[in-house]
C-alpha positions as CSV (number, residue, x, y, z in Angstrom):
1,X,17.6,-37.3,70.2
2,X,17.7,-37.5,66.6
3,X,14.8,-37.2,64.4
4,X,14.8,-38.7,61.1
5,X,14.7,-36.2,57.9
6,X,11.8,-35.1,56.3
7,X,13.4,-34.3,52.9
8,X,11.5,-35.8,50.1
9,X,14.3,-36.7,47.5
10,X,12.5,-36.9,44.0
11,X,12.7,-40.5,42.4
12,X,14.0,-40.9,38.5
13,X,11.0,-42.0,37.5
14,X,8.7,-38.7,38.7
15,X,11.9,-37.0,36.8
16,X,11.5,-38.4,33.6
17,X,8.1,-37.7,33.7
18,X,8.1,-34.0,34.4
19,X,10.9,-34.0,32.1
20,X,8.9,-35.7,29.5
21,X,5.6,-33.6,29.9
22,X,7.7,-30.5,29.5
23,X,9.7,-31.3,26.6
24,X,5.8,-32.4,25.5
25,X,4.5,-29.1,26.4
26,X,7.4,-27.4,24.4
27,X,6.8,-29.7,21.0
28,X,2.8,-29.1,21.3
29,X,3.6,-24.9,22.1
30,X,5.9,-24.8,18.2
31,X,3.6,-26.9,16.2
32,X,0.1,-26.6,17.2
33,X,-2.4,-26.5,14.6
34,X,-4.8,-24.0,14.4
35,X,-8.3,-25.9,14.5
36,X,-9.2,-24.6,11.3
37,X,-6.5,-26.2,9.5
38,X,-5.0,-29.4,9.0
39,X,-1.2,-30.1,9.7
40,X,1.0,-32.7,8.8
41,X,4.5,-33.3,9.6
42,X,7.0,-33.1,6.3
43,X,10.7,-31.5,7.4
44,X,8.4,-28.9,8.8
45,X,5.2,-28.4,9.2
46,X,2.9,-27.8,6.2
47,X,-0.5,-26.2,7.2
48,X,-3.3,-26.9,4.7
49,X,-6.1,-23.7,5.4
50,X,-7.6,-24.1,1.7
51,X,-11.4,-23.5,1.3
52,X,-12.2,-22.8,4.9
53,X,-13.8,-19.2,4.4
54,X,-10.9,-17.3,6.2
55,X,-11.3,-14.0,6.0
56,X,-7.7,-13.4,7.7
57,X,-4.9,-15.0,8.5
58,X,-5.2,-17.7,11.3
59,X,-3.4,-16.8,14.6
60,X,-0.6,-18.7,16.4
61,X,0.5,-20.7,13.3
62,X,3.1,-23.4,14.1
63,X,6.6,-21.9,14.5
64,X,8.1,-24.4,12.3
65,X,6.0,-24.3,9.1
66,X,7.7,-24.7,6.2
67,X,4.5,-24.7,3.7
68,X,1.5,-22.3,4.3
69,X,-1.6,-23.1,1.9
70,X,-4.1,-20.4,2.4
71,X,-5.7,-20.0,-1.1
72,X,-9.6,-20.3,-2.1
73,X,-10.5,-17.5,0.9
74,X,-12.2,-14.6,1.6
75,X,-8.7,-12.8,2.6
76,X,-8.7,-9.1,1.3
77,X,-6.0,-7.4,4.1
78,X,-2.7,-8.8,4.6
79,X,-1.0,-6.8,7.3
80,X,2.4,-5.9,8.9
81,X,4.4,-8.6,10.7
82,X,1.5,-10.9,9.5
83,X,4.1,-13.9,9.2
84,X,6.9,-12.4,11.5
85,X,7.6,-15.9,13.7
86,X,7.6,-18.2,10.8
87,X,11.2,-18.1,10.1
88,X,11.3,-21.5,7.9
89,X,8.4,-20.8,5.5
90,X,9.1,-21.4,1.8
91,X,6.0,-21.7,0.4
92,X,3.1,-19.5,1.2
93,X,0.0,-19.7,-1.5
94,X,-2.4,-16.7,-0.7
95,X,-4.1,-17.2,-4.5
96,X,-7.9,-17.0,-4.8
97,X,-8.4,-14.6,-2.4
98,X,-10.1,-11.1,-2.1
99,X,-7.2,-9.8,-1.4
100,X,-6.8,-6.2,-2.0
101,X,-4.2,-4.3,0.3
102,X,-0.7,-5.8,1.4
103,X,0.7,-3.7,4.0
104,X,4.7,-2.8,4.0
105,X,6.5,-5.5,6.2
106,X,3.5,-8.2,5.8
107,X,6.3,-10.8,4.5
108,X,8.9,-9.1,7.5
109,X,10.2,-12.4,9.1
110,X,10.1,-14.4,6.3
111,X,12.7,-13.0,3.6
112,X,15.3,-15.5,3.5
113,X,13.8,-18.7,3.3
114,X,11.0,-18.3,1.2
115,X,11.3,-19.3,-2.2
116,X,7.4,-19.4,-3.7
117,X,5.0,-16.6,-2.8
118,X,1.4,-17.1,-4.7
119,X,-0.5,-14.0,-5.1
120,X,-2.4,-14.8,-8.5
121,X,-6.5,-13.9,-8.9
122,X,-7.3,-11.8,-5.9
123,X,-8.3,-7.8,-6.3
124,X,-4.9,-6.1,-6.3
125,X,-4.4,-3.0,-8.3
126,X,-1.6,-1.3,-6.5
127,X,0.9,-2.2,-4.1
128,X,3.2,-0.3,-1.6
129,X,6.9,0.1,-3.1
130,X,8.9,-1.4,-0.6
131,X,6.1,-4.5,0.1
132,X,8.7,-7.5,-1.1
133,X,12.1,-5.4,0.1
134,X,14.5,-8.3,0.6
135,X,12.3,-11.2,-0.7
136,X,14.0,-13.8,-2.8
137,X,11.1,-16.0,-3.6
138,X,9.5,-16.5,-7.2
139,X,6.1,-14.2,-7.0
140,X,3.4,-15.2,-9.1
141,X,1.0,-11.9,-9.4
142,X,-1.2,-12.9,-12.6
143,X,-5.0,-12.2,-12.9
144,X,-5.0,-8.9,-10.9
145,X,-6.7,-5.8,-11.7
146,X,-3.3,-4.1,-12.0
147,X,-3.2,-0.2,-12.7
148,X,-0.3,0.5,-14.7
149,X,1.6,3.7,-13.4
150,X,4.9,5.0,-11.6
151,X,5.0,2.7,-8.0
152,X,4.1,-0.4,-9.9
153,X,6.3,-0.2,-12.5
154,X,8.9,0.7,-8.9
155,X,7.7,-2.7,-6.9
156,X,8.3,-4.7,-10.2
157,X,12.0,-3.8,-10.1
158,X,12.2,-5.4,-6.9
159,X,11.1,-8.6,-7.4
160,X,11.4,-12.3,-9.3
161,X,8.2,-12.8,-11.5
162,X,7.3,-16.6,-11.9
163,X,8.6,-17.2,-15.6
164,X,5.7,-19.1,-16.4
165,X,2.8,-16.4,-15.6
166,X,4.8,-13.2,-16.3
167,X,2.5,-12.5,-19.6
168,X,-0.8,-13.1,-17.3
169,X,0.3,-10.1,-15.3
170,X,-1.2,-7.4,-17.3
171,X,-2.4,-3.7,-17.5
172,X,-6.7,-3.9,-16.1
173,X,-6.2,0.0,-16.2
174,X,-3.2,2.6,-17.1
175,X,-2.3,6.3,-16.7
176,X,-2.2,5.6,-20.7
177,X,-4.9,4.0,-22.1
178,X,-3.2,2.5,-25.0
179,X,-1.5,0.3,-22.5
180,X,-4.6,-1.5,-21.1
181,X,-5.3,-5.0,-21.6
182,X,-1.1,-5.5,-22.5
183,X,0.8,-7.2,-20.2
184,X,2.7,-4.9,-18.2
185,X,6.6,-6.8,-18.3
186,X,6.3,-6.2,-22.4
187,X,5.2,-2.6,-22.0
188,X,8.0,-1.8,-19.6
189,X,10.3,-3.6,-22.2
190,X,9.4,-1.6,-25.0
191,X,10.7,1.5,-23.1
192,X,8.1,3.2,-22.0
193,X,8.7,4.9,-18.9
194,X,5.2,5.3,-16.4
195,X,7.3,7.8,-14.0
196,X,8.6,10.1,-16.9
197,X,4.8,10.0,-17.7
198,X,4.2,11.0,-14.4
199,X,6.4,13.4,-13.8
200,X,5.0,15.1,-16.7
201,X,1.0,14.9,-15.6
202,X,2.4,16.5,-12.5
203,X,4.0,19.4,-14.3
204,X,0.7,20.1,-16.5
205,X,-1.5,20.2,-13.9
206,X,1.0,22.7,-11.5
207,X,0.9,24.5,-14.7
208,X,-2.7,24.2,-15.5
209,X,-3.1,25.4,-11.3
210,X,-0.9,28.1,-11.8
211,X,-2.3,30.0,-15.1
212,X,-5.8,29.6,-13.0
213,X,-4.4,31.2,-10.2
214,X,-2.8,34.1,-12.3
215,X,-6.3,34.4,-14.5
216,X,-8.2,34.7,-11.5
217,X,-5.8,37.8,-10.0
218,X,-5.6,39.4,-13.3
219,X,-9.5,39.0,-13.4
220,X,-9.7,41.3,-10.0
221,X,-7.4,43.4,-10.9
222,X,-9.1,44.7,-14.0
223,X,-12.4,44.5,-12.2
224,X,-11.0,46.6,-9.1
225,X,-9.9,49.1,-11.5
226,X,-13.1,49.4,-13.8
227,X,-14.9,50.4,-10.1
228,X,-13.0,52.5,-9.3
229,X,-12.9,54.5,-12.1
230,X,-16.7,54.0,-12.6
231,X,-16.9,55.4,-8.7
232,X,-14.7,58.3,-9.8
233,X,-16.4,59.2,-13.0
234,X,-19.5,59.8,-10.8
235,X,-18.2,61.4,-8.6
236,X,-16.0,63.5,-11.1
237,X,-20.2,64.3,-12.3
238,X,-21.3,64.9,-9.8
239,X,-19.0,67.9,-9.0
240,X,-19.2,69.4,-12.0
241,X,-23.3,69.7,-11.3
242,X,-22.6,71.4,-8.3
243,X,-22.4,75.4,-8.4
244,X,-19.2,76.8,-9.4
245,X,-17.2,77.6,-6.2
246,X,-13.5,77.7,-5.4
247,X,-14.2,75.1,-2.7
248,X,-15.6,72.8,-5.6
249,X,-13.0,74.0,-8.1
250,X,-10.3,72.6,-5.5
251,X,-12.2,69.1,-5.3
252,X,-12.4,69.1,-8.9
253,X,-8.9,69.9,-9.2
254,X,-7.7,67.3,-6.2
255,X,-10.4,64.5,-7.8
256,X,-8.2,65.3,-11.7
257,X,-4.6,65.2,-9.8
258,X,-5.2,61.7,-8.3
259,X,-6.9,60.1,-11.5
């Protein structure tokens, strides 16, 4: 006897609609907005975060943005890998912030397509060397409390200044203090050298460190021998005050030989 099969064969229409929720699932998974942001569709996504009191950088940002607006925050630490996944970001605008470190390999992801990268009026005074290794974009660093010395006069060789806020880029404090107040691109153009400068501070002070450290053995020296021949002068006394002997003359005589 046969018995009819029990094999469910799946219509088109519950198909198309697993098909469609996971092709829905996979569009919502790239370009979800984080709640604290507002996202609109351009080419890309461009996430607007401005003036929302971040104090880091929001979490599972869209895969596909191609505009990141973060400025007016309370941002101060940017750190590695920080925008590793968002491969087709152009413009990222971290100005207004509090920002004061910027790790190596916080723009690591993001090299080749960005072309603006807005890091004007936040708290930066240094800034690892190799921070914008392989970045192409136009860098706007104005109205920082830049300290003019060796490594930034390094991570400025590496880099495209925005031609329009160059001169705002300027010296808060320098390793010369002649320097201070000047914008730092005309100081470097007039040929002064911050790493020669250093080299040289660093050869003073090993100097400086070195005649202390010869002072201070020349100093015990002369004090180890002015006790010791204090110490034998006493005792040179007090054998002469002792009765003449042959046992004391050969003291006397031993105590002259050696000093």
């Amino acid at each position: 006897m046969d018995f009819p099969s029990l094999a469910i064969k799946p219509s088109f229409s519950s198909l198309f609609f697993v098909g469609t929720l996971l092709l829905f699932s996979l569009i919502m998974t790239v370009t979800a907005c984080p709640k604290v942001c507002h996202c609109t569709e351009r080419n890309g996504m461009v996430v607007q975060c401005t003036s929302r009191n971040l104090e880091s950088i929001p979490p599972n940002l869209p895969k596909d943005t191609v505009v990141l607006l973060l400025s007016t925050n309370r941002i101060r630490h940017i750190p590695k890998g920080a925008f590793t996944d968002l491969h087709r970001l152009r413009q990222l605008d971290l100005s207004h912030n509090a920002l004061e470190i910027v790790e190596v390999g916080a723009f690591q992801g993001v090299s080749e397509a960005l072309r603006t990268l807005d890091l004007s009026n936040n708290h930066l005074s240094s800034l690892p060397r190799d921070t914008f290794t392989k970045l192409h974009a136009r860098i706007r660093l104005s109205h920082n409390p830049w300290h003019c010395e060796c490594s930034l006069q390094e991570v400025l060789r590496e880099l495209r200044l925005d031609p329009e806020t160059v001169n705002e880029v300027s010296c808060f404090t320098s390793v010369q203090e002649e320097y201070v107040g000047q914008p730092v691109i005309q100081v470097l153009d007039s040929g002064i050298n911050f790493c020669n400068f250093h080299h040289k501070t660093t050869d003073v002070a090993m100097f400086v460190a070195m005649f202390c450290w010869f002072s201070m053995v020349t100093a015990y020296i002369i004090y180890y021998i002015k006790h010791n021949q204090e110490d034998a002068r006493r005792h040179m006394e007090y054998l002469k005050s002792l009765p003449s002997t042959s046992h004391t003359s050969k003291d006397y005589d031993t105590v002259s030989s050696v000093f």
